[in-house]
C-alpha positions in Angstrom: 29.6 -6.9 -183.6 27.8 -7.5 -180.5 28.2 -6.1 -176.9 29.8 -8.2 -174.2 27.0 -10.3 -174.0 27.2 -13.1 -171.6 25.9 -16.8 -172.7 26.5 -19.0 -170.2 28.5 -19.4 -167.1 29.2 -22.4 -165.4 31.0 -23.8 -162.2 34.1 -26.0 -162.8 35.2 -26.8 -159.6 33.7 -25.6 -155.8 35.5 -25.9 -152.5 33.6 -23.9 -149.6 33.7 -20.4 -150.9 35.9 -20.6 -153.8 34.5 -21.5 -157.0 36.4 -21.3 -160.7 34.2 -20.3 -163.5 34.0 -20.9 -167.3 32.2 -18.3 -169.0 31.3 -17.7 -172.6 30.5 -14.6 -174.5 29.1 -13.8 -177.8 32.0 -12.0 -179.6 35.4 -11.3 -179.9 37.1 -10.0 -176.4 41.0 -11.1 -176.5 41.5 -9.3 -173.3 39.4 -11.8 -171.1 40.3 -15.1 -172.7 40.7 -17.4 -175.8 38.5 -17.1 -178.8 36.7 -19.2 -180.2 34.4 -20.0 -182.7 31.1 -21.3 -181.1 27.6 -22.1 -181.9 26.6 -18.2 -182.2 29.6 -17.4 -184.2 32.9 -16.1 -182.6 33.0 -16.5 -178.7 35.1 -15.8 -176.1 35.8 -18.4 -173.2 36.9 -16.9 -169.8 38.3 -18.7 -166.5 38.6 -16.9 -163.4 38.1 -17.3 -160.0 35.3 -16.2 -157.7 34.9 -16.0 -153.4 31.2 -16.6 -153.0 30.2 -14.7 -149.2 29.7 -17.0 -146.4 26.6 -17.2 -144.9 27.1 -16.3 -141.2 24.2 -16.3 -138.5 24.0 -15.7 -134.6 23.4 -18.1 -131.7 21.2 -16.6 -129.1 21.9 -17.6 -125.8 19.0 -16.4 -124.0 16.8 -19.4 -125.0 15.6 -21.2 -121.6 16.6 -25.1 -121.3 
């Protein structure tokens, strides 16, 4: 059988920096999700969550009017 080899991932749902993923890899892997059986053969499908990092920046105050 194959590795855990990733085929796709893919965004359900996105609200500022939370985002829930579906992801499907090429094999049998019943501790990450439900198995299925796919276009490559048997897959598993995984949902989970993920905090993406917020882009911060600074505001320089120095800049003349």
């Amino acid at each position: 059988m194959y590795d855990s080899e990733l085929l796709d991932e893919q965004v359900v749902i996105q609200r500022g920096c939370f985002q829930r993923i579906r992801r499907w890899w090429r094999g049998v892997h019943s501790e990450r999700g439900s198995i299925i059986r796919g276009l490559t053969g048997w897959e598993t499908v995984e949902e989970t969550d993920r905090i993406i990092p917020i882009r911060t920046f600074t505001v320089d105050s120095d800049i003349p009017h």
